[in-house]
C-alpha positions as CSV (number, residue, x, y, z in Angstrom):
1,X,-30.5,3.4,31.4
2,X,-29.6,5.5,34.8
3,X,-30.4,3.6,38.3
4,X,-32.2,6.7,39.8
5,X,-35.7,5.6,40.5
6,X,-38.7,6.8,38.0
7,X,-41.2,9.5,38.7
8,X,-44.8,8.7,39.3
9,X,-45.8,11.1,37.3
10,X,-46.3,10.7,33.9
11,X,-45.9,14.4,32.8
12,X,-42.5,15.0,31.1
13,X,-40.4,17.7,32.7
14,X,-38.9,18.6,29.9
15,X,-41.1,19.1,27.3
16,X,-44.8,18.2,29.3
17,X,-45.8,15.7,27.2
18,X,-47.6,12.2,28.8
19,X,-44.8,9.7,29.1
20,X,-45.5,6.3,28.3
21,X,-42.9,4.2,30.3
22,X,-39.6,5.8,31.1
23,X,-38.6,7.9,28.2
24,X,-40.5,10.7,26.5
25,X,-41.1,9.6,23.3
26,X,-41.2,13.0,21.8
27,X,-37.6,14.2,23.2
28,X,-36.2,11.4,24.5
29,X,-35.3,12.3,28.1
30,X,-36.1,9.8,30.9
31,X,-39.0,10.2,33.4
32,X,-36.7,9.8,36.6
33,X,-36.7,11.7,40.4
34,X,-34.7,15.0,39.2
35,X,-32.5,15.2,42.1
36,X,-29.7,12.5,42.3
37,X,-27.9,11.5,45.6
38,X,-23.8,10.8,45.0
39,X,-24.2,7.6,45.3
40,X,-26.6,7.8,41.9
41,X,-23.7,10.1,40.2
42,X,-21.1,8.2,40.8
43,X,-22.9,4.4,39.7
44,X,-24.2,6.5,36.7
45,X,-20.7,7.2,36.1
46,X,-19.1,3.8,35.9
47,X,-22.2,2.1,34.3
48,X,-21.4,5.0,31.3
49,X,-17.6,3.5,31.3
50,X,-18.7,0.0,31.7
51,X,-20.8,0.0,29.1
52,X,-18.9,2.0,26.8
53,X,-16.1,-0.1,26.9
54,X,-18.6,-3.6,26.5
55,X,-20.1,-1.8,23.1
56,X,-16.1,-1.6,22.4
57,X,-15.1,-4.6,22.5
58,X,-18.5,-6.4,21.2
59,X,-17.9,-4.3,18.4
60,X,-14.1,-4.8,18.1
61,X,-14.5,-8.8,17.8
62,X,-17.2,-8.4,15.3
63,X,-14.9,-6.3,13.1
64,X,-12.0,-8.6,13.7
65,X,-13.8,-11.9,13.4
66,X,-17.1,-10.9,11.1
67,X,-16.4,-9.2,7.9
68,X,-19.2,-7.8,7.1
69,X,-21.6,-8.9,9.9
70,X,-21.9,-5.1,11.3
71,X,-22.6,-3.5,8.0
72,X,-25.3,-6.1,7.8
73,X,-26.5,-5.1,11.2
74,X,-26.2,-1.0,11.3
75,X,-28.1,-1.1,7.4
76,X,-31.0,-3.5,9.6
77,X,-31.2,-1.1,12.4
78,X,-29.6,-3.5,15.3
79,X,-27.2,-1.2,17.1
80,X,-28.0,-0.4,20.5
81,X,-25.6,-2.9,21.7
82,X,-22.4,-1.9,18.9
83,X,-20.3,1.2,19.2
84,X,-21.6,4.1,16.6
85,X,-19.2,3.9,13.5
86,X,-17.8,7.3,14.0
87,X,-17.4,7.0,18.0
88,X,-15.2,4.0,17.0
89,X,-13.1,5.1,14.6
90,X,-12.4,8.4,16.9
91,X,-11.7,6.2,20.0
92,X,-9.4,4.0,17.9
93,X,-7.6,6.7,16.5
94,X,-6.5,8.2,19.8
95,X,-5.9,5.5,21.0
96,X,-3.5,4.7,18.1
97,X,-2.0,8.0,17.9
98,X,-1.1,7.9,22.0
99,X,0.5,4.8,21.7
100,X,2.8,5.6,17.9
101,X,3.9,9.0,19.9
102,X,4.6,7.1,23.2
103,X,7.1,4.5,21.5
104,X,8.6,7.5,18.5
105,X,8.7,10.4,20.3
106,X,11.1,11.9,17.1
107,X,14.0,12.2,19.5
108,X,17.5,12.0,18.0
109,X,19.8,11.8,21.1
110,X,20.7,9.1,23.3
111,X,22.0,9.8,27.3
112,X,24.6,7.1,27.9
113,X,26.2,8.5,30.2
114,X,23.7,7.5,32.8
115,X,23.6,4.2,35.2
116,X,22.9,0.7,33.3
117,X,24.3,-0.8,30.6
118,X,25.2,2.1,28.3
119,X,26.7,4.1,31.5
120,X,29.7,6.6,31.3
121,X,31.8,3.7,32.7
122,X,30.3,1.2,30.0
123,X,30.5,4.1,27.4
124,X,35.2,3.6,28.3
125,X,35.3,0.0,28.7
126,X,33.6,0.3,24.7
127,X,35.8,3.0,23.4
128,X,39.0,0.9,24.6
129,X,37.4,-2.0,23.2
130,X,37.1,-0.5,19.5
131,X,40.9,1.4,19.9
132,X,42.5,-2.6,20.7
133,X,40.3,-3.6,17.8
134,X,41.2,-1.2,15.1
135,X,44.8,0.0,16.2
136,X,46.0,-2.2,13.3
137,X,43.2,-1.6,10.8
138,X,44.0,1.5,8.5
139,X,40.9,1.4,7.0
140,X,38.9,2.4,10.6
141,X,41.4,5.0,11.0
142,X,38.9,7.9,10.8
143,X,36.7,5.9,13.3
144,X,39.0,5.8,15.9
145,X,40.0,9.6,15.4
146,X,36.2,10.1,15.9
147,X,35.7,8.0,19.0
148,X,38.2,10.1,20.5
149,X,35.9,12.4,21.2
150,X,33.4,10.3,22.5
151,X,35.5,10.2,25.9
152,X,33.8,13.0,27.8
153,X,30.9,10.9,29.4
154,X,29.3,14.2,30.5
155,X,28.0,14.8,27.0
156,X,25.3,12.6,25.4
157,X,25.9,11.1,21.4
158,X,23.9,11.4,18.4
159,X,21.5,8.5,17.2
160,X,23.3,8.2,14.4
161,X,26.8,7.9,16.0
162,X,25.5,4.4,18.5
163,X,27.0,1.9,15.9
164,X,30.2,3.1,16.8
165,X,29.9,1.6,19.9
166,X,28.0,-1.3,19.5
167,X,29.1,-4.3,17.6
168,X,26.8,-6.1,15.2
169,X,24.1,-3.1,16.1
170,X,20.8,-4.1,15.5
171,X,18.0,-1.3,15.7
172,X,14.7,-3.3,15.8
173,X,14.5,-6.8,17.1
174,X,10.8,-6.8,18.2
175,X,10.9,-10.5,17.3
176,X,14.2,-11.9,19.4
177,X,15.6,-13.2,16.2
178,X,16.8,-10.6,13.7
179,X,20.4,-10.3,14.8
180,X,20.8,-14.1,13.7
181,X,20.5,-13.7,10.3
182,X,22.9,-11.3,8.4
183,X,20.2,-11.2,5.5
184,X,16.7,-12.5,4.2
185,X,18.3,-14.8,2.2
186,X,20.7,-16.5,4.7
187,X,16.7,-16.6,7.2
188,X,15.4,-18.2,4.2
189,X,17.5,-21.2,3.7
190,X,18.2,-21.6,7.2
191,X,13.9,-21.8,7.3
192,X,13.7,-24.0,4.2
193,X,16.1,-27.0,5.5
194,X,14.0,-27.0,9.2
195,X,11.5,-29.5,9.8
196,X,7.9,-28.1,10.1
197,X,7.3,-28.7,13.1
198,X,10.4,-25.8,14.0
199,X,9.7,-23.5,11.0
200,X,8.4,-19.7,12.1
201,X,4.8,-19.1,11.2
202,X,3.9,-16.5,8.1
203,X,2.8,-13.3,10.8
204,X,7.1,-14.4,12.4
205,X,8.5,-14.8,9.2
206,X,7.1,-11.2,7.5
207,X,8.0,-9.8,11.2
208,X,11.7,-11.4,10.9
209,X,12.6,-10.6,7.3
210,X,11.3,-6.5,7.9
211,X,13.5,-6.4,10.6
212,X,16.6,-7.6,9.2
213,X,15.7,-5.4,5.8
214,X,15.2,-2.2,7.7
215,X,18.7,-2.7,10.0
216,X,20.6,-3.7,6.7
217,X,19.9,-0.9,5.0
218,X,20.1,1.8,8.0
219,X,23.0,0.6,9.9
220,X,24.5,3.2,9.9
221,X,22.1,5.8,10.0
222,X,19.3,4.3,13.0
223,X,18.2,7.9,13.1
224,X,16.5,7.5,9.4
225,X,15.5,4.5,10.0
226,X,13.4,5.0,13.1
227,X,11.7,7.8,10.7
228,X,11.1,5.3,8.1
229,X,9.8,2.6,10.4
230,X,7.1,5.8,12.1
231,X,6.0,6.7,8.1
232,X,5.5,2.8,7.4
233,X,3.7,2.6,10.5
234,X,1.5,6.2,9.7
């Protein structure tokens, strides 16, 4: 309902019909003073937005904390104050598909040449750090002919070439605890001999064990990985 005061007529001017209280009851548009200050547009405006996003949410804790209780109510005929069905699943879509595309842009190259912790200066103090670690090591031989040419910080890396210069590189660590654990199994019995009081809870311990699965197996390929986290996800 709009805040721009109602006619005193009762002659529809949109179809001429006798209005009976504010709307028309054969199309549906409200009796009310046709001309509208600014003040009137702009109120009308944020009472739209307001109560768009009150149906939301309403309508979100229903679906969240209700099974079933809004099929119940849209097959009764209650739904002026819930969000239509399709309106809902459109607004939840973009917003789902604005945030995937804002975190996996599908990007495969990494600056590190710039300021902060992966700088040009950073990107040295690594490379020297790997050719004092391997110089002795005739089975890294090929990595440290590779790094070689990792030395002109002018020119950015491939995703797939970071764990070269990051030891123990871990790719996803939403939780703060996969690069603890060198596999599930190692999380497992390190979970089983905690009291339970300490013990993660089941949402953690799914989160923990996907994390240390997906770095496992793409360690040396992050670039794959990130696609196969993004199809997972899709």
């Amino acid at each position: 309902m709009s805040h721009v005061p109602q006619r005193k007529e009762k002659d529809c001017l949109n179809c001429g019909t006798v209005v009976y209280g504010r709307y028309c009851h054969i199309c549906g548009q409200e009796n009310v003073v046709p001309k509208e200050t600014f003040w009137h547009m702009v109120t009308h405006f944020f009472n739209d937005i307001t109560h768009f996003d009150g149906s939301f949410f309403v309508t979100a804790k229903d679906l969240l904390f209700k099974p079933g209780f809004l099929s119940k109510e849209y097959m009764a005929g209650r739904r002026v104050k819930y969000l239509h069905p399709v309106r809902m699943y459109v607004f939840t879509s973009a917003v789902f598909f604005l945030l995937f595309f804002s975190f996996f842009s599908g990007s495969n190259v990494i600056n590190i040449n710039t300021d902060g912790d992966m700088s040009g200066k950073k990107r040295l103090e690594i490379i020297a750090s790997l050719e004092k670690k391997y110089k002795n090591d005739s089975t890294k031989t090929e990595i440290l002919q590779k790094i070689q040419t990792y030395k002109d910080t002018s020119k950015s890396i491939a995703l797939n070439d970071v764990p070269l210069f990051i030891s123990d590189f871990t790719m996803f660590n939403m939780s703060g605890s996969a690069d603890k654990y060198s596999s599930v199994e190692e999380y497992d019995s390190i979970q089983k001999n905690l009291p339970a009081s300490e013990k993660d809870g089941w949402f953690q311990r799914r989160l923990i064990k996907k994390e240390i699965t997906i770095n496992k197996k793409y360690s040396k390929r992050p670039g794959e990985g990130i696609d196969k986290l993004g199809n997972d996800l899709l």
